[in-house]
Each structure stands twice: as C-alpha cells, then as structure tokens.
C-alpha positions, -999 to 999 in steps of 0.1 A, spaced: -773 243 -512 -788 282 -514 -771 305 -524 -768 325 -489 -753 290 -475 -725 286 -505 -718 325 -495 -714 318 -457 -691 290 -460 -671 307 -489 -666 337 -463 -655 309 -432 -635 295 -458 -616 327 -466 -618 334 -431 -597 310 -424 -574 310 -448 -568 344 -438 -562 338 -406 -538 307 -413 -521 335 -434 -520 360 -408 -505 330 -384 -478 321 -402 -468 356 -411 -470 363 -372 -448 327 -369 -427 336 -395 -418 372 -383 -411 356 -349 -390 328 -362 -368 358 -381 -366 371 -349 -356 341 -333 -330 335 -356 -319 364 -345 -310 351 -305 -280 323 -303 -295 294 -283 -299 286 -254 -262 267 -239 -241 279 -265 -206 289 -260 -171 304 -271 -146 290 -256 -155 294 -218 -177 326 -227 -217 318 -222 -237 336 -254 -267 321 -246 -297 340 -258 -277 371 -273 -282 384 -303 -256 381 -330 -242 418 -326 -234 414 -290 -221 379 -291 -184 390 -286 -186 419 -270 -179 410 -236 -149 384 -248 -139 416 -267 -133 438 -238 -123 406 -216 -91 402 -238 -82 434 -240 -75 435 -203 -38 437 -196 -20 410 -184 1 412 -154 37 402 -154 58 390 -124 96 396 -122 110 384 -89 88 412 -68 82 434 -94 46 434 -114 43 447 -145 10 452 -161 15 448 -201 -15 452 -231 -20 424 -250 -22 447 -279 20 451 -272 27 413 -281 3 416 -315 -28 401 -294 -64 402 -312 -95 385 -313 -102 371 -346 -136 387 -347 -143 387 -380 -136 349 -384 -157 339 -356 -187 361 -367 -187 341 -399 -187 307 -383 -215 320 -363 -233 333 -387 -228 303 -408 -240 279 -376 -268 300 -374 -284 298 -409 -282 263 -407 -298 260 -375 -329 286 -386 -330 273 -420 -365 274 -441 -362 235 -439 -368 243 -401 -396 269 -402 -424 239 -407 -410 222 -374 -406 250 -357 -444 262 -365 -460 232 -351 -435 232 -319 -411 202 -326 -377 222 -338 -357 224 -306 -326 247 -317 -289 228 -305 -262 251 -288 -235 264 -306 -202 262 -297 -170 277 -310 -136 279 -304 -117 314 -295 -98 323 -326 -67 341 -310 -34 357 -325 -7 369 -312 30 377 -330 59 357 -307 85 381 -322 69 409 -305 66 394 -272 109 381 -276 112 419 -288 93 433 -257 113 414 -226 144 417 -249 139 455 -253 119 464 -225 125 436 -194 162 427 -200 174 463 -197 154 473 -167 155 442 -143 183 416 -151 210 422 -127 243 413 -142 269 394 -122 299 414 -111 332 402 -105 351 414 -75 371 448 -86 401 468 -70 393 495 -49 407 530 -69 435 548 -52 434 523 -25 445 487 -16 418 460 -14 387 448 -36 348 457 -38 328 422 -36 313 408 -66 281 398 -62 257 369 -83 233 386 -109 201 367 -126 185 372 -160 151 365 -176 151 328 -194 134 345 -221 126 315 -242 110 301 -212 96 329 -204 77 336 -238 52 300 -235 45 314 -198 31 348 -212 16 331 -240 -2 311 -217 -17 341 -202 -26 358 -229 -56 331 -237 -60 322 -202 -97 334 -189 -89 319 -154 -52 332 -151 -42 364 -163 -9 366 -146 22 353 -157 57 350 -133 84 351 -153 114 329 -150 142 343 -137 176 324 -135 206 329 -115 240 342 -125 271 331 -103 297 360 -98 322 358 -120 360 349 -110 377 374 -106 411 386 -128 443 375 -103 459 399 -128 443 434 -113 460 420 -81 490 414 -94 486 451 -113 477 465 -75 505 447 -59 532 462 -86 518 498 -75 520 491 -43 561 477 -43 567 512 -70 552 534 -46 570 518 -15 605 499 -20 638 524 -22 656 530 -51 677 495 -60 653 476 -37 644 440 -50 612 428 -43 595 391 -55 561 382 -47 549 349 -53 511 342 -50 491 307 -50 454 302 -47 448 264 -40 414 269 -51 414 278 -88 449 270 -95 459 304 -100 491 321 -94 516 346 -103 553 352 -96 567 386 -103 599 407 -90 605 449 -91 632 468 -90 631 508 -95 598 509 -110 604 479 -139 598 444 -142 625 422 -138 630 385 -143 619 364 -111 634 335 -99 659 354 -78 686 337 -55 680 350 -20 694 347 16 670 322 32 676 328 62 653 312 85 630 302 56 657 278 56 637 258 86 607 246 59 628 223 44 645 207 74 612 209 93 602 185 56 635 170 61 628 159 95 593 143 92 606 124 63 633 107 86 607 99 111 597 63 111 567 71 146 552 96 160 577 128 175 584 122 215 578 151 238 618 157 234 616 164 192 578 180 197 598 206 219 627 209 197 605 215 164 582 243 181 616 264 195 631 258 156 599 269 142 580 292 162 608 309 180 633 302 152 660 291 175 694 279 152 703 256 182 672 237 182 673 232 144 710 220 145 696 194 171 669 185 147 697 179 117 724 161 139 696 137 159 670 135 131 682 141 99 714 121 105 751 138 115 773 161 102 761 160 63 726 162 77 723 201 56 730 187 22 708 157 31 680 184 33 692 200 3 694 164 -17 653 160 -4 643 196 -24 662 182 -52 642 154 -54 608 175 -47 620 195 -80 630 225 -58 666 230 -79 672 265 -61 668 260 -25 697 244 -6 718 245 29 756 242 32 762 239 62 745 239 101 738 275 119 765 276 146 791 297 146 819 284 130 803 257 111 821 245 80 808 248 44 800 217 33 800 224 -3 797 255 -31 766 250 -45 754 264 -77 713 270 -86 703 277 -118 691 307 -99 728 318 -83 745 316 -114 723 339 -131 745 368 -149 718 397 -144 712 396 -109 735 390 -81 721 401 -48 751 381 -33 731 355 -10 748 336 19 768 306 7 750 290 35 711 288 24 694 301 -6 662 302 -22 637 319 -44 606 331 -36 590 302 -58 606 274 -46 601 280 -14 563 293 -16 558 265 -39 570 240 -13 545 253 12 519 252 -7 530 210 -8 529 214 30 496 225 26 478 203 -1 492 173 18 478 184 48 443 195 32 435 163 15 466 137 16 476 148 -23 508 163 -40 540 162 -44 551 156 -9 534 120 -9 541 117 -44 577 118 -40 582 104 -9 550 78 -4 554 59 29 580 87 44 555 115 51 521 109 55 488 133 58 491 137 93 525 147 92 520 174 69 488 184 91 516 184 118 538 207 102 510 226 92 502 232 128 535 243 140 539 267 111 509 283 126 522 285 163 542 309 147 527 343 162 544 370 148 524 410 148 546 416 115 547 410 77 523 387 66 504 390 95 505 426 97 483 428 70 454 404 78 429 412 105 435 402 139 422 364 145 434 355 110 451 323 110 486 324 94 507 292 92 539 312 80 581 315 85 597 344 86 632 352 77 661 383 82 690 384 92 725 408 94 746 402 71 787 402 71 786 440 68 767 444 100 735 454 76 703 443 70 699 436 37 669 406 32 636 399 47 617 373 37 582 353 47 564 328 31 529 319 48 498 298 40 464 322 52 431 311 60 399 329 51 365 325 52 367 330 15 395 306 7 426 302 16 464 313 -3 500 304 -3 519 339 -2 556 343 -6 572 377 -2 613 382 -3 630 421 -6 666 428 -6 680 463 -1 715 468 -18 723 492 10 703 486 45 667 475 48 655 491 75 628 473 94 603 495 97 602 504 62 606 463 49 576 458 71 555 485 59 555 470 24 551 434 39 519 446 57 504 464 23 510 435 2 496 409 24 464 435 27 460 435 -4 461 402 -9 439 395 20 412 422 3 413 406 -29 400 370 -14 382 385 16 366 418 -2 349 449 12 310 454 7 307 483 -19 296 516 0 
C-alpha cells in the first residue's frame, strides 16, 4: 500500500469517525431534549400531560383547582375558594415523582436504544396529591353558613299588649358533619365542582301552656271586680297538658273552689242517664235529653232522673256515679222543682274548705276541675273508646254513647261565653250554667265546653262568682276574652 492510499483511507477513516461523533452528539443533544417532553399518554389524575415539558406539567391542574367551588344551601349558591378550607396542590411532591419517573425513563442505559430507534418511552402516570384541613371547612359552615342561613324553629308566642299568639313556625339547620364529606368531595372532583349541602328540618317547638296561663291571669286582673272569684281550668287532650288556677283581686288563690253548679249540674245526670240505659234512647228520652241539654229545661231533666235514673233518690244516685268516677266535689241533693226536698247535707272536701266560702246552693256543687275533668272523659271516650268513663263503668257506657253525649253537648248553640270567643263556625260541645240566687242576685256563671280546631282540640272550664251581683254583661265579657285567648293560643295568628 502507497503512501497516498494509507493517507486516503486514514482521512475516510477519521472522516467517519467524525461524523459518528457529530451523530451522536446531534442524538444526544436531542435525547436531552427529549427527556425534556413527558410522553406521549401520560397522566395526573384525569389531567392529560402528554408531550409537555416538565415546567408546564401542572400548570393547568394548578389553575383548575384553584377554581372556587360552588355551594348549595336550599336555593341559595355560594361560591367558596378552596384556599378557605386549607386546599393546595401538592406541587412540590408531584414534581419530584415526576422528575424521578422521568430519569428513569431517559436514563444513559436508554440512550443506546434510543439511538438505533428501539426505546419506546411508557406513559407516566401519577396520582393528584391533594390537602385540605377538615377543621377549616367545620370552622367555615360553623362560622360563616350556620349564622347566615339556618332558620331556627320558633315556638308559638303571646301577642304583646294583646290576647292571642303569633304562630311558630319549623326551622332547618345544616347537618354539618354530613355536610363536610359532600364538600370534600368537591373539592377533588374535576367533573363536579358543586356541592348541595344537607339541610335538615327542625319541627316547631311546643309551645309553654304557662305564657297562656300568664296571659289568662292578666286578662281575669284587668277584667273581674274587686272580690270577684274566677277559676279556669284548661285541658289539651293532645299533649296532656293542663293548668287549674283561681284569682281574686289581683292574687293567686287556692283552686278547687265549691261553686253553684247550676245547670252544669246536667253533665253528670246526662252521664247518669246513659249509664242506666241498657238500648238505644227512644224518640221519647232523645227528646227529653236535647230540651235538658240544649235548652236546659229543669222539667225535662227531672223526667230524665225520675224515668231513667230511677225515682225519687235518682239525684244522689248521680252524685254516688261521680263518686265512683273520683269526682269527690261534684254532687246533687235534690231534683230542680220547686219545692223539692233536700235529700241530704253533703260535705266535699271542697265545701268544707275554711278559706273560701262562696256559699254554693245546698242543691249542686262543683269545682271547675271536677267538672271540666269529667268532660274531658265525655270526650276521650267518645274520641277513641278510652278513659275513665269505660274504665269505671265497662259494659254501662259504651263509645257510642259518649259520641252521643258528645253530640248533644254540641246542639248546645249559645252566642255567649265560650262561644263568644271562638270564631263563628267553631264547633263547641259545651254547658253553660247561672242562675239567681235566694237574694234575687246573680252571683255565678259558669261553662265548661270541649272546642274543636283545626289545630287540636281543648277541654275548657271557666266558673266566676261575684260576692255582690255579676252582672251579665260584664261576666260575659271576661268569658269571651278567656276563651279568645285560648282559642289564639291553639289556633294562632300569622306574624305581620
């Protein structure tokens, strides 16, 4: 080999081995660069980053999660930063893992592959890395969401300087343990961003009988005379709750009084009479119990004790039946005509009381309790067949005889007292009693009456006894404003 020959190929031979070196600097410069670009597929989460460079991997998912969320509260939306419940990408964690994926993938032990075209690179994928502080988002609907949309449930309240009640109305609060999963749901959602909150109902809570009874006590001080006595006696079937109280001259006084009956009286023989029924009443005794009842006729009801109840000791038989009911204070002594004998001097625990002596009629007496109290076992025996009525007597009165009695009470139509003060259509099953007294005066009125609302229905007893003379008028004015605002405690107005 000459010399020029051995020089030629020595240059082809550098020649090339300069070019190889320029080619795989070239290959190596671009394989830098590729390493550079995430491949081709890969993922965060939901988030494409295929073909990004490293820099702007999380850029977009950056800005995407710093979007508010939006909050739902019945109809109200509420747009809230992420940033308020201690939200934040993990950025820094997730740009490690990344970085760490990708030095594996473009690895030196790759280059040689990758130079003669047989490295494919595999998608990356990663998971979100999210945070969030769960106090802060308890602290933001406790400190932010309670106060300005929770509704709280009101109970019914007394209308000031007036009788009657404002309605109380249901309320609803955030569940806010439920509520915080919901929110944290949203917060890493990328499809839902929204959260509804859940919301649950509060019912209206029951009402304080003792702001009536407070409202009632006004109403009797601001209205009764000077030495007037006045009881009032209050049963709601419904919750149980009751109240017995009596006033005299602005003070509370022990109740339980001994009162005139007076055609009150007619309950307990009306209870009297069913009891001694063994069938149905003819068209004769259906005739005689609506004139004793709803016209209040004495002759009627001394026919319903002579033919029913059973001859001349027919009054203490009625008397002997509230003594078995428990009812130690009501009795009859004798019938109604004029003339007719005392059949005993009967002692209550109520008549021999030393503190008050409102000198009743030897004839009938009662208190305001024992008497309301026995209506109301009128009434539960004719709502549902229960009480002491059957309990006492089983076999002797019977649902539909209570129903019955029921039903006559309501016949009763009277435009005062009770019924005064309910609006007009209001059912009232009720008895009313008053009566002159040997001195020519007026001293007690009395009714005791079972009302029906739409609202539920109460047992109401109300006797008043004027040392002097009652006059009418002035009796039924204070009738009417108890029973109204009785009535607009269970019935009560919308608030203006």
């Amino acid at each position: 080999m000459d010399g020029k020959t051995k020089a030629g190929l020595l240059f082809i031979s550098f020649s090339l081995f300069f070019f190889a070196g320029v080619l795989f600097f070239i290959s190596r410069q671009d394989y830098q660069k590729q390493s550079q670009l995430i491949p081709k597929d890969s993922t965060v989460g939901t988030f494409s980053i295929s073909e990004l460079e490293i820099n702007q991997a999380f850029q977009e998912i950056d800005l995407f999660f710093q979007q508010p969320i939006l909050l739902f509260y019945q109809e109200q939306s509420i747009l809230v930063s992420p940033e308020v419940f201690g939200f934040h990408l993990d950025l820094s964690a997730m740009e490690i893992e990344l970085e760490s994926q990708m030095d594996k993938i473009y690895s030196s032990n790759n280059f040689i592959p990758y130079l003669f075209g047989t490295y494919q690179a595999n998608p990356i994928h990663l998971d979100l890395k999210l945070n969030w502080n769960q106090q802060k988002i308890r602290d933001y609907l406790t400190q932010e969401i309670v106060p300005r949309y929770d509704k709280p449930a009101k109970a019914k309240q007394p209308v000031l300087n007036e009788t009657g009640f404002f309605a109380g109305e249901n309320g609803y609060a955030l569940d806010i343990e439920l509520a915080i999963p919901i929110i944290e749901k949203a917060l890493v959602s990328v499809e839902d961003r929204n959260a509804s909150l859940p919301i649950k109902e509060i019912e209206e809570p029951k009402a304080l009988i003792d702001n009536l009874e407070i409202q009632l006590k006004d109403i009797i001080d601001r209205t009764q005379e000077q030495g007037q006595i006045t009881e009032v006696v209050l049963i709601d079937p419904s919750t149980g709750d009751t109240f017995n109280f009596a006033r005299q001259n602005r003070n509370e006084i022990p109740p339980e009084i001994s009162f005139t009956a007076a055609s009150t009286i007619k309950i307990p023989i009306m209870v009297s009479s069913f009891r001694k029924m063994d069938q149905e009443p003819d068209a004769t005794i259906r005739k005689q119990l609506s004139l004793m009842i709803t016209e209040s006729k004495n002759e009627q009801t001394d026919w319903m004790m002579e033919n029913i109840i059973g001859g001349n000791l027919a009054p203490l038989i009625v008397t002997d039946d509230m003594r078995e009911l428990g009812y130690k204070n009501i009795f009859l002594a004798g019938y109604f005509y004029l003339g007719a004998p005392l059949l005993d001097i009967i002692e209550t625990p109520a008549n021999t009381r030393s503190d008050i002596n409102l000198k009743p009629d030897v004839y009938n007496q009662t208190t305001a309790k024992d008497m309301t109290n026995l209506l109301y076992d009128v009434y539960q025996c004719s709502q549902d067949g229960t009480g002491r009525l059957l309990e006492v007597f089983p076999g002797e009165i019977t649902q539909g005889e209570c129903t019955e009695m029921v039903d006559l009470l309501k016949r009763n139509y009277l435009p005062y007292l009770i019924s005064a003060g309910v609006p007009d259509g209001t059912i009232v099953a009720h008895k009313h009693g008053w009566i002159e007294e040997s001195d020519g005066f007026l001293h007690t009125m009395s009714n005791v009456g079972i009302v029906y609302t739409s609202k539920g229905n109460y047992v109401l007893g109300i006797f008043t006894y004027h040392p002097e003379n009652l006059i009418f008028e002035e009796g039924n004015k204070l009738f009417t404003q108890i029973s109204a605002a009785v009535y607009g405690y269970f019935v009560p107005r919308a608030e203006d």
